[in-house]
C-alpha positions in Angstrom: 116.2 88.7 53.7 116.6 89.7 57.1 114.9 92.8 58.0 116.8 95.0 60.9 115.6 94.7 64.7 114.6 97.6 66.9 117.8 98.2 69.0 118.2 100.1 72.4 121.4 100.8 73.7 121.6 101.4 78.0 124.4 102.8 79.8 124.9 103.9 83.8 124.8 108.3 82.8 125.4 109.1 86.4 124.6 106.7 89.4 124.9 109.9 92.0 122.0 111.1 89.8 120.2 107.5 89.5 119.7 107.9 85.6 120.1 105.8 82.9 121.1 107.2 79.2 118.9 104.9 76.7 119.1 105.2 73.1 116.8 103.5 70.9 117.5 103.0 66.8 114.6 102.7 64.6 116.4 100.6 61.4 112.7 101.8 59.8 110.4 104.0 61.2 107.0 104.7 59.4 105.1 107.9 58.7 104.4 109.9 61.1 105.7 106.9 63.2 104.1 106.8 67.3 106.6 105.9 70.4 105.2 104.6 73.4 106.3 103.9 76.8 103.8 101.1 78.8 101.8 102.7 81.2 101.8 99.4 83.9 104.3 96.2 83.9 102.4 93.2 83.1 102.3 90.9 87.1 101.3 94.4 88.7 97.8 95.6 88.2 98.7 99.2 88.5 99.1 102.5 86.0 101.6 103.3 87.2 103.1 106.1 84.9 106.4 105.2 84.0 107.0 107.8 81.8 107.0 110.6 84.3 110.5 109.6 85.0 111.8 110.1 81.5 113.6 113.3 80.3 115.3 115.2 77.5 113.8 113.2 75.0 115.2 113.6 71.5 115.4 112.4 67.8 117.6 112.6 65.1 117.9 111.6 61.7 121.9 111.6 60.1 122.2 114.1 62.1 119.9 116.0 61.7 117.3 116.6 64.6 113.7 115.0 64.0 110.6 116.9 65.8 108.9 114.4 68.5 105.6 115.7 69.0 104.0 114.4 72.6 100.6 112.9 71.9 99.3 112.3 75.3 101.2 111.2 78.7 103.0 108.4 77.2 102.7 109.0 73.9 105.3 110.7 71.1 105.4 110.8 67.3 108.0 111.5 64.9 107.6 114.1 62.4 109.5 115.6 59.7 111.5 112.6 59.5 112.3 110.3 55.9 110.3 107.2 56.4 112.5 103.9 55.9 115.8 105.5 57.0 116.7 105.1 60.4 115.9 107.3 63.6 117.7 107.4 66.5 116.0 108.7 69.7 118.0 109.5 73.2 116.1 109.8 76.7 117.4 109.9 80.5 115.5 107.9 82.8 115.5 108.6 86.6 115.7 105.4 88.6 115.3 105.3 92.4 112.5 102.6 92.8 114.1 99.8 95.1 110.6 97.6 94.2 110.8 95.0 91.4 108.6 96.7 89.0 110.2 100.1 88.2 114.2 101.1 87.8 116.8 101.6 90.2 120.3 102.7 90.4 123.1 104.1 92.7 126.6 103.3 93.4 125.7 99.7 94.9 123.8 98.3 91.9 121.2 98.7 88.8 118.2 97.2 88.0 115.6 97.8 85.3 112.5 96.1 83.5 112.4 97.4 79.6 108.8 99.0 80.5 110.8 101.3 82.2 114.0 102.6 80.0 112.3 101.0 76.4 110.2 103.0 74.1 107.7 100.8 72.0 108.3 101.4 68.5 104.2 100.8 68.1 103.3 98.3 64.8 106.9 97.1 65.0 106.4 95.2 68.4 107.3 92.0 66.9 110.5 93.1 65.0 113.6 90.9 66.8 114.9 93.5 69.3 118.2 93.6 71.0 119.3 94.9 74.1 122.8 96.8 74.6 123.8 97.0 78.1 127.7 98.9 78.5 129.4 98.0 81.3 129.5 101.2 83.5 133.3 102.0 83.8 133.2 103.6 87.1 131.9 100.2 87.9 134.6 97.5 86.7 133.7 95.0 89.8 130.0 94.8 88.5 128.5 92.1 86.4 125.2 91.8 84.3 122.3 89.1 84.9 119.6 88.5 82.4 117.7 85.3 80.9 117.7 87.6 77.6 119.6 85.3 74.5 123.3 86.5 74.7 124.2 87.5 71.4 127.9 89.6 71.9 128.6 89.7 75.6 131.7 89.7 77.8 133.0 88.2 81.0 130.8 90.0 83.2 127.4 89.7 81.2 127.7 93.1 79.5 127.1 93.9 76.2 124.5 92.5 73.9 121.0 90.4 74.0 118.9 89.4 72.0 114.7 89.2 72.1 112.2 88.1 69.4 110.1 90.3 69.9 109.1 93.7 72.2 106.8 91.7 74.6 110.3 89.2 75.6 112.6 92.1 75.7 109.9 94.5 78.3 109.5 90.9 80.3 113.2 90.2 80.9 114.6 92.5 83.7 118.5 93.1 83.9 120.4 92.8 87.0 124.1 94.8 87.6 126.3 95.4 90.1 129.0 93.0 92.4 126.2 90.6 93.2 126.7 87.0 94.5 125.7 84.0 92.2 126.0 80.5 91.9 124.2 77.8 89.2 122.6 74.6 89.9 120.4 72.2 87.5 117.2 70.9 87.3 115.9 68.6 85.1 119.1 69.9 83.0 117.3 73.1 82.6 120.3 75.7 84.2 119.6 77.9 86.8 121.1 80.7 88.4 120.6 82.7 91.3 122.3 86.3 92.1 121.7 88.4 95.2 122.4 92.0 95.7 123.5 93.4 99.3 123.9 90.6 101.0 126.5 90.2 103.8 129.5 88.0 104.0 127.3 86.1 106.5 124.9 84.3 103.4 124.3 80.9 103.1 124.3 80.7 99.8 124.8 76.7 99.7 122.0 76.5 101.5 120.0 78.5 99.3 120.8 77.2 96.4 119.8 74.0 97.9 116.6 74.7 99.5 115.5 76.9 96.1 116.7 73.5 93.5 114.0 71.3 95.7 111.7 74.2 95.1 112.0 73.8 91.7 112.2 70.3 91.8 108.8 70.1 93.4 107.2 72.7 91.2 108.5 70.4 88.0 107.0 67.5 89.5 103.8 68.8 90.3 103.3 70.3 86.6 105.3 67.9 84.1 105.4 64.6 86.6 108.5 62.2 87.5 111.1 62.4 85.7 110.3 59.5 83.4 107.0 60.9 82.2 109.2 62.8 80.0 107.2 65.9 79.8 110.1 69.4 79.5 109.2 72.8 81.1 108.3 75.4 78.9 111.8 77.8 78.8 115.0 76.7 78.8 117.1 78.2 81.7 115.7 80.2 84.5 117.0 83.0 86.3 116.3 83.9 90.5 117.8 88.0 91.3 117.0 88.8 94.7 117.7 92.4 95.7 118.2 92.0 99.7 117.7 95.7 101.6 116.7 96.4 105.3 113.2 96.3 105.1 111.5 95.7 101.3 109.7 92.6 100.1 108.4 91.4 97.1 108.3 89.9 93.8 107.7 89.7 90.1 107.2 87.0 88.0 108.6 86.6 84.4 108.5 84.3 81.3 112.2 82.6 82.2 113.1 84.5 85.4 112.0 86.5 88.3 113.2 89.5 90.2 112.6 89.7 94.0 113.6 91.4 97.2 113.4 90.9 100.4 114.8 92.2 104.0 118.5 91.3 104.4 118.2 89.6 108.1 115.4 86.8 106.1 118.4 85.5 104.4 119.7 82.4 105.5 122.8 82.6 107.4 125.8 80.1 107.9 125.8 77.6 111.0 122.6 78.4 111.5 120.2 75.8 110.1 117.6 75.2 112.6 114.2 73.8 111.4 112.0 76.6 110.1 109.5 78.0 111.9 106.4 79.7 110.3 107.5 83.1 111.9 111.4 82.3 110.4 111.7 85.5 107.8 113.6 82.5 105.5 110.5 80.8 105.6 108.9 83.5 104.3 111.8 83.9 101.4 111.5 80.7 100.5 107.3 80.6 99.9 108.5 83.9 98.0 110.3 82.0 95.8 108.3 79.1 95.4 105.4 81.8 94.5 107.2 83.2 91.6 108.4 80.2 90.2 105.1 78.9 90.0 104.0 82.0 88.4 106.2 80.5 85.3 103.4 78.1 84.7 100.2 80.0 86.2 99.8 83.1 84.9 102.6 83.5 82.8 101.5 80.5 80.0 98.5 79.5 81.9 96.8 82.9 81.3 93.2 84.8 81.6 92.1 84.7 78.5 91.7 88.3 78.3 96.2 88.6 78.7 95.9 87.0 75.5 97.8 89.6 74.3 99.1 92.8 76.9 97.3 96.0 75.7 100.4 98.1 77.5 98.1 101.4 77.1 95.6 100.4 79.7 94.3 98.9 82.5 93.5 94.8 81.5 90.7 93.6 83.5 90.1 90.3 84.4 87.9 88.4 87.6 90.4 85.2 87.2 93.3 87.0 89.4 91.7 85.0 93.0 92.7 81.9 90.3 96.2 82.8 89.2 97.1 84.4 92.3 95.2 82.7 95.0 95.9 79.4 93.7 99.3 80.3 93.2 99.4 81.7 97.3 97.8 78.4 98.3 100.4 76.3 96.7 103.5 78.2 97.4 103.5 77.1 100.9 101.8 73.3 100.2 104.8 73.1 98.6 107.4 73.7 100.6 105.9 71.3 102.4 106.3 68.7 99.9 109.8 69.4 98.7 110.5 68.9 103.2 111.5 72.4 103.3 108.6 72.5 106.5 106.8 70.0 108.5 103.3 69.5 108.8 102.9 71.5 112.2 104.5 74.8 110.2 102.5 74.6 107.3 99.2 74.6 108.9 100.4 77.5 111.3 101.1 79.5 107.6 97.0 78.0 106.3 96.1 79.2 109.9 97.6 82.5 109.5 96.3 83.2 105.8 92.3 81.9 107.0 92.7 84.3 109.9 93.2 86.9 108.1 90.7 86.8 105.9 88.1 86.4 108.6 89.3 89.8 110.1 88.7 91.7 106.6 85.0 93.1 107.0 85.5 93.4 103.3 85.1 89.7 102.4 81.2 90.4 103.1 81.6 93.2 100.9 83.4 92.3 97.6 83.5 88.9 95.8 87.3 87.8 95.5 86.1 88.3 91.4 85.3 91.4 92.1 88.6 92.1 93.7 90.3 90.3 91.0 88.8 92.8 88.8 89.0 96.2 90.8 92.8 95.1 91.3 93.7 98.3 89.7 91.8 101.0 91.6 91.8 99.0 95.0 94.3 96.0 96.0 97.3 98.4 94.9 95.9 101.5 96.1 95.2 101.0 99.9 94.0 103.3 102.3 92.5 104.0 105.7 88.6 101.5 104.6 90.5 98.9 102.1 90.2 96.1 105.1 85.7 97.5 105.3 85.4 97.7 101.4 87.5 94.8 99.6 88.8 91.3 100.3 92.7 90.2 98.9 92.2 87.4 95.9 95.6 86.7 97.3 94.4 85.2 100.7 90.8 84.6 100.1 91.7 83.2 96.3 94.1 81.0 98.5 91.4 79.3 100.3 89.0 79.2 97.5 91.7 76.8 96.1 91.9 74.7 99.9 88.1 74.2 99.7 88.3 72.8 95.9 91.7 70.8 96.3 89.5 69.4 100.0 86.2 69.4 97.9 88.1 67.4 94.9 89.6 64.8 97.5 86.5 63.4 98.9 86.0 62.3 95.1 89.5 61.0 94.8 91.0 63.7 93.1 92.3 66.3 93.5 93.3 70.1 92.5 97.0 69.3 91.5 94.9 66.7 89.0 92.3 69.7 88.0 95.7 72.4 87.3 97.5 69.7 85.5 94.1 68.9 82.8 93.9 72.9 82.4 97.5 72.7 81.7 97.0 70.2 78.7 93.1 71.4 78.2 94.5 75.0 77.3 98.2 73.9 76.2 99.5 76.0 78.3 97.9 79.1 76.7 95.0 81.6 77.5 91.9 79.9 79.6 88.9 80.8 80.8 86.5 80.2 84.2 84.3 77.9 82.1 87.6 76.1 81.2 88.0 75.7 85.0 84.5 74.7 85.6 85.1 71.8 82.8 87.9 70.1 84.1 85.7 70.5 87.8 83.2 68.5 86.6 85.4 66.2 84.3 87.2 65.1 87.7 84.3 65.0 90.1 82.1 63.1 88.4 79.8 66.6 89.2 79.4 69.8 88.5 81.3 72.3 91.3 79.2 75.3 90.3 77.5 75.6 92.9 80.5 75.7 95.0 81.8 78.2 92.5 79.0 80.9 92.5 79.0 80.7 96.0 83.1 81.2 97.1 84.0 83.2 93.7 80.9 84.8 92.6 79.4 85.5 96.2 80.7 86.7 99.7 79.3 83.5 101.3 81.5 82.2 104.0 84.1 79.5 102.9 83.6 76.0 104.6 87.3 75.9 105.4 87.3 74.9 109.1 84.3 71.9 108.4 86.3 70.6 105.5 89.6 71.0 106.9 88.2 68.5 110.3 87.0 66.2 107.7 90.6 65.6 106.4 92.0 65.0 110.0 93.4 68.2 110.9 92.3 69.4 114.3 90.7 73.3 114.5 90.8 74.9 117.7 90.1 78.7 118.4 91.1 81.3 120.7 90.5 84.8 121.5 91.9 87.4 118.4 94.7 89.8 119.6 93.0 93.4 121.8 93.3 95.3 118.7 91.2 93.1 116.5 88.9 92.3 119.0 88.2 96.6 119.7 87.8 96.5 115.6 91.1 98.8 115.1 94.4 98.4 113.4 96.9 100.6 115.4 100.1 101.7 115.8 102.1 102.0 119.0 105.4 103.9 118.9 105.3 106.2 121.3 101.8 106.1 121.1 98.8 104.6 119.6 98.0 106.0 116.3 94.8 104.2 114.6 95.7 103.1 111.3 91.9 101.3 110.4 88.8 100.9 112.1 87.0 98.0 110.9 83.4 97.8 109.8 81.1 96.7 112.9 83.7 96.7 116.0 83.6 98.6 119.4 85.9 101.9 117.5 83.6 102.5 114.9 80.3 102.6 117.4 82.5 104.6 119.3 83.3 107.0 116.7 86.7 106.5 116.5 88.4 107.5 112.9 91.4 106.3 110.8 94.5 108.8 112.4 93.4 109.2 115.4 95.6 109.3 118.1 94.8 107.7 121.2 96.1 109.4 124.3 94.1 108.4 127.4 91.0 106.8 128.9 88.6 107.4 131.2 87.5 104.6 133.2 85.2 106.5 136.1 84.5 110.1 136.8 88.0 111.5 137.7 89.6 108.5 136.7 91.5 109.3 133.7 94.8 107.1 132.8 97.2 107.9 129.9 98.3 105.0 127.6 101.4 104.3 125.6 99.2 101.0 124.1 96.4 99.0 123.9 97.5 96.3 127.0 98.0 99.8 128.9 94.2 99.6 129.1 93.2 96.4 130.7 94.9 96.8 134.4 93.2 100.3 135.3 89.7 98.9 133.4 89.4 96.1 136.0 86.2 94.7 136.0 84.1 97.4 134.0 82.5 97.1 130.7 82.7 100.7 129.6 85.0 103.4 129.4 85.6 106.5 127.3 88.2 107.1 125.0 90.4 110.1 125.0 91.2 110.6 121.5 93.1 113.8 119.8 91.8 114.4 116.1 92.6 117.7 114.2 94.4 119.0 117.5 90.9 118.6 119.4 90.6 116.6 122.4 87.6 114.1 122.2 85.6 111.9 124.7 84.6 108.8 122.9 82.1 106.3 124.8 83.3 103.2 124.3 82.0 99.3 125.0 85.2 97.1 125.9 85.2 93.7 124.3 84.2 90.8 126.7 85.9 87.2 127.1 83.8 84.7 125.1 82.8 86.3 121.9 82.8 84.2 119.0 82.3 86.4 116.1 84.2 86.3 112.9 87.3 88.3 113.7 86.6 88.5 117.2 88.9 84.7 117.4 91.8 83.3 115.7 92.0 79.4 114.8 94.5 77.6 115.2 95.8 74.2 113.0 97.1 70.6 114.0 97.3 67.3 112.8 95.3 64.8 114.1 96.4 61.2 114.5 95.9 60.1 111.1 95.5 63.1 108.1 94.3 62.6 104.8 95.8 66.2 103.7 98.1 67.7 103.3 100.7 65.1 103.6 99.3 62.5 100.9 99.6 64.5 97.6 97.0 64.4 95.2 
């Protein structure tokens, strides 16, 4: 006999407004039955609070209204209600959150993720769900994308899906509006790609081309050739891409993935020069890459302690420098080996990410576990001492993975070998460090502990450069940029404005503070200059060592002694390095 699923119904209640009109049916609530709206969207380690945006929530029982009682701030329960009979509860959401973890509507378009607009019907979370979606009649040029299972839908996509349980439905976001969209196949999986808000100008043949070698490459690296004979784990696959003026980002997702980024990094017709690693496409297209190896790493592939998603809480786990550094390390490597790049561009991007992790004072502060785990109350909540007191398991997690996949070559091996074992060691399922550490020694004939306590589990230093010259690619250095060298992160429009002063530079021993704004400097007794920026100062410095600092904080003037960085210094942060092949590399043209 089949039992009846949970069922939420969605429709556009005013776009002016940005709010959605959701209505959920409970075929069967229990006693004193609890409703429950997740508190953070699995992919982004933040509370984020979604339920602050919900409003004039209701119940109702054949007609009759049911009392919803507010347990806590995301909490409800039903009472006075007939248990067994069904419930039917409305809400308005408010959605004006252009990201790709939240809601968002307005006349252009709608987008939503179910932990948004879909109550939890708590102890029925594995009930089948479906998803109603009406197609907004104010609208009749928009369409629907979603990689939900299509159960009664129309022309356009409206109408209904279908999701096993409450974990597929909250993971599947819905794209609507008059998007642009075309299909291609890999591996005879279907794909599809729609894009919001771009102009008449996309490329969308090129696109579509460059993202299918993407995915092509991704394939290859996880399931081998073709003839292998090994089949992803979903069955179509799903790219929306919300293109505005200035966002970026994205979010991964069991069979799809929602991203955005700034209009002008779409590629444009007749204009398909080779990219450069400062090309905005470039960056677009290791986007994508990122995400859609996400569908593997992190989504299946999984910390052991996302077994299952407690939606109530933060999740802690010190594996995020694995599924997310590894992840950032390979997105570009990869577009490198589907030809999207050359050689000379990727190592500008590995140059770029190494850089910036030796001018975060925080990497001597926080182990990249320690960040993985402290994601919640510090990677997402930046302020003016993030770069003193943590260090990103994006970047440095990124390099942890160059130094194995370099460490692993010199015992001919490699990392693509040691992802692919935890792939089959863990079946694609929950996995732990010691898992990681198995299939180390398994391939190296050794144990890589060592190597591991020290880059994961330490803030040593990360042998990037030695190793890197050991696979013939050339390392040369040369002085950081002004601002990096004086220990500062500033901004100049119309003015500098100090955003950070990093641990250990000339700012902080001069006393200089996060907001400050710069005005002038003194370079002699009566010599005062005012500045606009930083290469203001260099030209009326001349030859002197010292100067003072003009500074306005909390509408006082002050006079800040400061020691002016000098040509030569080699300290971490105080140079940049630079990437090239030599004549004959071992990496990162032969794949492992």
């Amino acid at each position: 006999m089949n039992t009846p699923g949970i069922h939420y119904r969605v429709a556009v209640l005013n776009a002016h407004a940005h709010l959605f009109e959701v209505t959920l049916t409970v075929p069967e609530p229990a006693v004193a039955q609890v409703l429950a709206l997740p508190v953070w969207i699995p992919g982004s380690y933040l509370v984020r609070e979604f339920s602050q945006h919900m409003q004039h929530l209701s119940a109702q029982q054949n007609g009759t209204p049911v009392a919803l009682t507010q347990l806590d701030k995301h909490r409800w329960q039903l009472n006075g209600h007939q248990p067994g009979q069904p419930v039917t509860v409305r809400c308005e959401v408010y959605a004006f959150d252009a990201s790709v973890r939240t809601a968002y509507l307005d006349d252009a378009r709608g987008f939503f993720n179910g932990t948004s607009l879909c109550l939890r019907v708590v102890g029925q979370e594995e009930r089948p769900h479906r998803l109603q979606v009406d197609a907004p009649a104010l609208h009749p040029d928009w369409h629907l994308a979603t990689s939900l299972d299509p159960v009664q839908v129309d022309d356009t996509g409206f109408g209904t899906y279908a999701a096993p349980n409450y974990t597929v439905l909250i993971d599947t976001p819905v794209e609507m509006g008059a998007f642009w969209s075309a299909t291609f196949d890999v591996r005879g999986v279907p794909h599809r790609f729609v894009v919001s808000g771009a102009g008449p100008w996309l490329d969308g043949e090129r696109l579509v081309a460059d993202t299918r070698r993407i995915c092509e490459a991704e394939m290859d690296f996880w399931h081998g050739p073709v003839e292998v004979g090994e089949h992803p784990p979903f069955s179509r696959y799903l790219f929306m891409l919300a293109a505005t003026h200035d966002g970026y980002g994205g979010l991964e997702h069991h069979n799809s993935t929602a991203l955005i980024c700034p209009r002008n990094d779409l590629p444009r017709t007749h204009t398909a020069a080779a990219l450069k690693a400062t090309d905005g496409y470039t960056g677009l297209l290791g986007l994508i890459s990122h995400e859609y190896f996400h569908t593997w790493n992190v989504k299946r592939l999984r910390p052991a302690e996302f077994a299952t998603y407690d939606l109530d809480r933060e999740n802690h786990t010190e594996l995020l420098w694995f599924f997310e550094g590894f992840t950032s390390y390979y997105d570009d490597l990869l577009l490198h080996r589907a030809g999207l790049i050359d050689t000379t561009t990727y190592l500008q991007l590995l140059a770029k990410t190494t850089n910036q992790v030796a001018q975060t004072p925080g990497r001597l502060v926080q182990t990249v576990a320690q960040a993985s785990f402290d994601a919640w109350t510090r990677y997402y909540r930046i302020q003016e001492n993030t770069p003193n007191a943590t260090v990103s398991y994006y970047t440095k997690g990124a390099l942890v993975a160059l130094c194995l996949d370099l460490t692993l070559r010199q015992h001919n091996t490699s990392l693509d070998h040691a992802l692919r074992a935890l792939w089959h060691r863990c079946q694609g399922g929950p996995m732990t460090e010691a898992d990681l550490r198995a299939v180390l020694t398994q391939l190296a004939g050794r144990p890589l502990d060592a190597e591991l306590d020290a880059w994961v589990h330490r803030t040593s230093e990360l042998p990037v450069l030695e190793l890197l010259k050991t696979h013939g690619v050339l390392v040369d250095t040369e002085p950081a940029p002004l601002a990096q060298r004086l220990g500062l992160r500033v901004t100049e429009a119309g003015g500098i404005t100090v955003k950070n002063v990093l641990r250990g530079g000339p700012a902080e021993q001069a006393g200089m503070a996060a907001g400050d704004e710069w005005l002038a400097v003194e370079c002699a007794p009566s010599e005062v200059w005012r500045i606009n920026k930083l290469d203001d100062i260099g030209p009326v410095l001349g030859q002197r060592t010292h100067l003072h600092a003009l500074v306005s904080r909390d509408r006082r003037v002050l006079r800040l002694p400061l020691a002016w960085p000098q040509t030569g210094d080699t300290t971490p942060g105080q140079t940049v390095v630079k990437f090239t092949p030599g004549a004959t590399p071992t990496w990162p043209t032969r794949q492992g």
